[in-house]
N, C-alpha and C positions, 0 to 999 in steps of 0.2 A: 238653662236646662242641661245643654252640653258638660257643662260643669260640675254640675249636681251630681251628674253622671256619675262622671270621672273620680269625683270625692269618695261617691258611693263604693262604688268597685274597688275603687282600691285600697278605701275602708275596711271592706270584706275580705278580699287579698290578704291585706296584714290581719288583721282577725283571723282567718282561717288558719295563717302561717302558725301563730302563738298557741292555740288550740292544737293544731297538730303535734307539734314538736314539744310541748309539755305535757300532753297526754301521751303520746309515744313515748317518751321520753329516752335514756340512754343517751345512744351519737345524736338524736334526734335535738334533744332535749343542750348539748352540747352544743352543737353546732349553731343554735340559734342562738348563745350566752354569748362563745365566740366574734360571732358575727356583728349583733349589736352592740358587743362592748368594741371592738374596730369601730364600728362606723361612729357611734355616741364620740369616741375619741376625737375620731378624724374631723365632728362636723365640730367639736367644742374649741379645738386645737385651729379649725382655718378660719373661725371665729373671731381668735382674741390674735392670730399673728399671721392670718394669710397663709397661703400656701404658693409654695416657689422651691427652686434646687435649694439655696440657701435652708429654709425652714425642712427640709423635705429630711436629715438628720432629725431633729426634735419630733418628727410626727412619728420615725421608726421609732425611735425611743420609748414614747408615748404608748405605743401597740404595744411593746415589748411588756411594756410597766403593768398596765392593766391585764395584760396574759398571764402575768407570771402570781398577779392577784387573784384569778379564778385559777390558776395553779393551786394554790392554797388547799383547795379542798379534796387534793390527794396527795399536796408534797409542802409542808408547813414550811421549806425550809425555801420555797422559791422567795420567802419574804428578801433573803439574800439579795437576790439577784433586783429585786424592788427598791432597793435601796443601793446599792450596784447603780442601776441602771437612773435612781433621782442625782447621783453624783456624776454620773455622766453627760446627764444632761444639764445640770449648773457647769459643766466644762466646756459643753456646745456651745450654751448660750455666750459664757464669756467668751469665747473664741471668737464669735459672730460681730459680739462688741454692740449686742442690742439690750434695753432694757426691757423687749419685750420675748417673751411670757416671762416673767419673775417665777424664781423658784420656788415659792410658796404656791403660787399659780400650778405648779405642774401636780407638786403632790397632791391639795386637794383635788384637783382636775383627776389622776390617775384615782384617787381613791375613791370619788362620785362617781364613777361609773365602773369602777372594777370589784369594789366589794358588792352591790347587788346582784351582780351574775355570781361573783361566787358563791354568796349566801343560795344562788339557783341552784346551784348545781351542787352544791353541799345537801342540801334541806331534805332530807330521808322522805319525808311526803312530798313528792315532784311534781305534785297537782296543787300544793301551794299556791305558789305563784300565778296557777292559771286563775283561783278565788280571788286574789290582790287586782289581777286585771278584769277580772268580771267586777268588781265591788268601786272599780276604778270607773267603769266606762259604767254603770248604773251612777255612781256619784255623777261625773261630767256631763249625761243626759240630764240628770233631773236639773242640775245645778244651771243648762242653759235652756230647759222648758221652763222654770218657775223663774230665771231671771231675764228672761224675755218678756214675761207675761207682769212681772207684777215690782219688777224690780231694778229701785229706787238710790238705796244707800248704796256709795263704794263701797267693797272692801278694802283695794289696796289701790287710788287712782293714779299714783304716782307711777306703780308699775304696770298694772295691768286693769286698766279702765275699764276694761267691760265687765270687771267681774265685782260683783255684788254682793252684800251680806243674804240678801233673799234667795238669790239663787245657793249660796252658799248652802244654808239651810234645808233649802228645798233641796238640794243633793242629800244630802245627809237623810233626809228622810225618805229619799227614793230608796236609798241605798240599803237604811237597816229595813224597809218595806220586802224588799227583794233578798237581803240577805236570810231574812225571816221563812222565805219560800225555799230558799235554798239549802238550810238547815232542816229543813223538814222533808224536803223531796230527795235531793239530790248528796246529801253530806256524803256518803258511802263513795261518790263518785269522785270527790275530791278529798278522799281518804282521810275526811277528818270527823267520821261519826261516833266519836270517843270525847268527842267535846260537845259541852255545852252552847244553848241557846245564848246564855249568857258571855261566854266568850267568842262566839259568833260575833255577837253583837259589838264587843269591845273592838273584837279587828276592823270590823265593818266602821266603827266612829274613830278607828287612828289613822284607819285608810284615809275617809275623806279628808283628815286635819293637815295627815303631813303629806298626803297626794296634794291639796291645795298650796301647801308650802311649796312642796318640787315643782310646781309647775310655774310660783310666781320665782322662785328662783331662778330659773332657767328664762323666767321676762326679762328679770331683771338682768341676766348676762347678755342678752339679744338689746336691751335698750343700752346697754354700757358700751357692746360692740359696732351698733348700729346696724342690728338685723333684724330684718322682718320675719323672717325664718331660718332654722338654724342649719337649713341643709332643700333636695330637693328628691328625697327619694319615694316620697312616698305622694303622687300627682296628688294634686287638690288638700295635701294634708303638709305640705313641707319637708321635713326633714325628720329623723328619725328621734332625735331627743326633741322634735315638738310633740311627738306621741309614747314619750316614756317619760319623760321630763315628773310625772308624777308618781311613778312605777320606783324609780332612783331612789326616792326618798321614803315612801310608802313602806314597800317588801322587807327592805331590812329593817322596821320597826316591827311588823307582824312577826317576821321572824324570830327577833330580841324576845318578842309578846312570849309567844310560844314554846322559846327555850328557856323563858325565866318560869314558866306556868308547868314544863314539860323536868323541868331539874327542880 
């Protein structure tokens, strides 16, 4: 019970945090891109190579890299300094004389979690992103009330065994269930009531496909590194890319959705 607690509340916690600060938006809305693109860094970074003085150069690199990627959406040219900073870090690592993180490692790594903050804090409608995490967290109820209840087949058991095509499904239909509500009630509040039911509906089914990808993705990097969770900041929920892990890959598709639909 104790536990339950503790999930709970800090569930709410972080929900309420995300809610604020994209509705507020501005430093608001800033501050929190900031923040979890450092920490998403730092839990992915002590991950795949530990954390110690020696590695403690690679992880500043690492912030610097993904800042200077939500830089992007007021200074095109911090790209510079993004690529600046991936040759300095193949100069640490060989310095180190370790084969771990491989350079190929670092820029996906910088890129996974630096371009969706910046797509946040680029994205002209800054209540975006709070729809992606609503449509997120309506997918991952429904997806583990119906595959609790009824469900059968893996989806992917190699990486992440508990999750099921049933549940899968039943996410998916929670989702555009409630996204349905959402576009009806609430669109004006998430400043997109200039759009269709029908493209509602589209973000609502890319959320759940590539939210389900970023989260097995992010399995599969915690089975590679031999983590149970990818951090501890969030009690009873683990680490901060265990609760965006779906957000990462999700947001910047709706995004893409909406500036191919919007040009």
């Amino acid at each position: 019970m104790h536990k339950f607690l503790v999930r709970a509340a800090s569930g709410i916690v972080y929900a309420a945090v995300i809610i604020f600060c994209i509705t507020y938006g501005g430093w608001a809305l800033w501050a929190m891109a900031i923040a979890f693109a450092i920490i998403g860094i730092c839990e992915l970074d002590r991950m795949a190579m530990g954390f110690s003085r020696k590695t403690l150069p690679i992880f500043i690199v690492d912030i610097l890299a993904v800042l200077s990627l939500i830089c992007l959406a007021i200074c095109r040219y911090s790209i510079i300094l993004w690529i600046v900073l991936q040759i300095a870090r193949l100069i640490i690592v060989y310095a180190l004389r370790k084969k771990y993180p491989e350079q190929k490692f670092a820029t996906v790594a910088t890129t996974y979690i630096g371009i969706p903050f910046c797509c946040m804090v680029l994205e002209p409608m800054h209540r975006l992103p709070l729809l992606i995490f609503v449509m997120l967290w309506l997918n991952d109820s429904g997806a583990y009330i119906v595959g609790s209840l009824i469900g059968k087949h893996k989806l992917c058991p190699s990486i992440s065994p508990n999750k099921t095509w049933e549940g899968f499904f039943g996410g998916v239909i929670i989702t555009l269930i409630g996204t349905f509500f959402l576009q009806r009630y609430v669109a004006s509040f998430f400043g997109m009531e200039i759009y269709s039911l029908g493209i509602w509906m589209l973000l609502a089914i890319s959320t759940c496909i590539f939210g389900t990808i970023g989260d097995l993705i992010e399995s599969k990097l915690k089975r590679k590194y031999g983590f149970k969770d990818s951090g501890n900041w969030i009690p009873g929920h683990g680490g901060l890319l265990d609760r965006i892990d779906s957000f990462l890959i999700a947001f910047p598709i709706a995004f893409l959705i909406l500036l191919f639909i919007y040009l």
